[in-house]
Phi, psi and omega in degrees: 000131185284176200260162176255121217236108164235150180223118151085020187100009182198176175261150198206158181251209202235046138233358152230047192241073188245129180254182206273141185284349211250342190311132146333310197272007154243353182288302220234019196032046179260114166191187150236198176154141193253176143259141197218132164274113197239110214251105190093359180107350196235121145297152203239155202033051169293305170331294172321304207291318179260017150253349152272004183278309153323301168287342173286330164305312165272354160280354139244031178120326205298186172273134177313103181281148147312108190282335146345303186284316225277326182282320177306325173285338200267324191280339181279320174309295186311314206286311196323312162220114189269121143294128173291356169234093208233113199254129190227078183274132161250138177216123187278075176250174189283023168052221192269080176247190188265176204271087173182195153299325199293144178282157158271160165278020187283334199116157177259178190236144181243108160242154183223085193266166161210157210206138177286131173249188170265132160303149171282136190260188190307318167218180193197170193247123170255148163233200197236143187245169191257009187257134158281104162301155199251088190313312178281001169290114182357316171263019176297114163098355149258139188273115220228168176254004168272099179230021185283335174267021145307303194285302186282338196279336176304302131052269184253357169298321169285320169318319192240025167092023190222169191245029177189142171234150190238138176261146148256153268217170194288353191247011146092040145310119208284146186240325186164185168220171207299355170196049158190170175239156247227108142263169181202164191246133172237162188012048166108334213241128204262138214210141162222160149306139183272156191281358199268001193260007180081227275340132199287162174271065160318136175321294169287354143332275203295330136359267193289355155309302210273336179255322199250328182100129191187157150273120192273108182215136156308115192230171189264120175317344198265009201263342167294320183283352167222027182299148172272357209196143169197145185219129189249148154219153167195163186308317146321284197284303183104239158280133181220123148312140159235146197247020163213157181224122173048269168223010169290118155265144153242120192324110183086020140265146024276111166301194181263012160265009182258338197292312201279311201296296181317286197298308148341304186279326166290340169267357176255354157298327170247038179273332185158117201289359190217055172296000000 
C-alpha cells in the first residue's frame, strides 16, 4: 500500500508530495516530529502527541503549529487509508531557507505520513553504545529531525542481532534508546531514568508511570547487567521485554513485572484511545 501524504494543507500521493531541496529540515536538520501509533484507522494519544510536537517547536525556535491543522491532517491521512497497523508521522520544520543555520521568511513545512507498520514481538534483544547523550544540550528533551547519532547506534544495534541501542548521559548514567525509554527491575522494584538524565519524555513513558508505577532513579549504565527485568517503551512497541543486553541474557523474558506492565497498559489503552 503506498503511504497516504498531507503536505502543506492537502493530500497528496508519494509523486507529488516534494518538499524543497531549500527546507531547513533537510539542509540543517531543523524541524520536529512526533510518531503517532496508529490502529483501525484511530490514533492513539494523539493530544499528548501533539503537545509534545509544541513544546518541542518552541524549544527550537520554531513558530507555534497549528495544532488544528496538524489533527486534520492526520484525520485525513487515516481516513484515505486506514491500516490496522500504522506508524502516523508528523514532521514540522523551519521550512524553506537559505544554505546555513540562518532560518528563511518563507514559513514551516508540514507532512503528515502514514505508513503500515510490523507488530513488535514479544521481546527483543539490545545492546549499549560507547557514545554519550549530552544531558545539557540544546536539544535536550526534544524530538528534534537531527537524528544521525540515532542512525548510526541503530546501525550497529542490527549489526549485532539486536533491534535497539541504549545510551548513557554524559556521567555515565543510563539515559534511553535511539527511539525509546528504558526500565529495568531491581529487587522486585520498577525503576527509570528521571528526565533530568537528557532522556526524551516519552508518551508511553509517561504512560506507564501513570498507570503502572516506577521510580524515576539515577541508575548507573551498568544496572543493565544486573537488572532481574529490562524493558523497552515506545509509541510502537508499547511495552517490550528485552531478553539480552549486549551479551548478558536475561532468562523468561517477559518476566512477571513486565508481564504485568504489558497487561495494564494494554488494557487501559484500550480503554481509551486518547488518554
Amino acid at each position: 500500500m503506498k503511504p497516504a501524504i498531507w503536505l502543506d494543507g492537502s493530500l497528496r500521493d508519494a509523486d507529488s508530495a516534494m518538499v524543497s531541496v531549500f527546507d531547513h529540515g533537510l539542509t540543517v536538520g531543523d524541524g520536529v516530529f512526533e510518531t503517532v501509533k496508529a490502529t483501525e484507522g484511530q490514533p492513539f494519544a494523539l493530544t499528548r502527541h501533539l503537545r509534545r510536537l509544541a513544546r518541542s517547536a518552541r524549544g527550537l525556535g520554531l513558530p507555534e503549529p497549528d495544532l488544528d491543522e496538524v489533527r486534520r491532517g492526520c484525520e485525513e491521512v487515516l481516513k484515505a487509508h486506514p491500516v490496522p497497523f500504522g506508524r502516523l508521522r508528523i514532521t514540522y520544520t523551519g521550512g524553506i531557507s537559505p544554505l546555513g543555520s540562518d532560518r528563511g521568511t518563507a514559513g514551516p513545512t508540514l507532512v503528515v505520513a502514514l505508513v503500515e507498520a510490523a507488530r513488535r514481538p514479544d521481546a527483543t534483544a539490545v545492546i549499549t553504545v560507547p557514545w554519550a547523550r549530552n544531558e545539557r544540550g540544546a536539544l535536550t528533551g526534544l524530538k528534534t529531525t537531527s537524528y544521525g547519532e540515532n542512525v548510526i547506534a541503530l546501525a550497529r544495534a542490527h549489526e549485532h542481532g539486536a533491534t535497539e541501542a541504549l545510551f548513557g548521559n554524559t556521567v555515565g548514567a543510563l539515559c534511553e534508546g535511539t527511539g525509546t525509554n528504558v526500565f529495568v527491575v531491581l529487587d522486585g522494584q520498577l525503576h527509570t531514568p528521571p528526565l533530568s538524565s537528557g532522556c526524551l519524555a516519552g508518551i508511553t513513558r509517561a504512560l506507564v508511570l501513570e498507570w503502572v508505577g516506577a521510580k524515576e532513579t539515577d541508575l548507573p549504565l551498568e544496572a543493565l547487567r544486573g537488572a532481574e527485568e529490562v524493558f523497552l517503551t515506545s509509541t510502537t512497541r508499547d511495552v517490550q521485554a528485552v531478553h539480552r543486553v549486549d551479551d548478558h541474557t536475561l532468562p523468561g523474558a517477559p518476566g512477571p513485572v513486565t508481564a504485568e506492565a504489558l497487561r495494564i497498559f494494554i488494557e487501559r489503552a484500550a480503554a481509551d484511545i486518547d488518554p
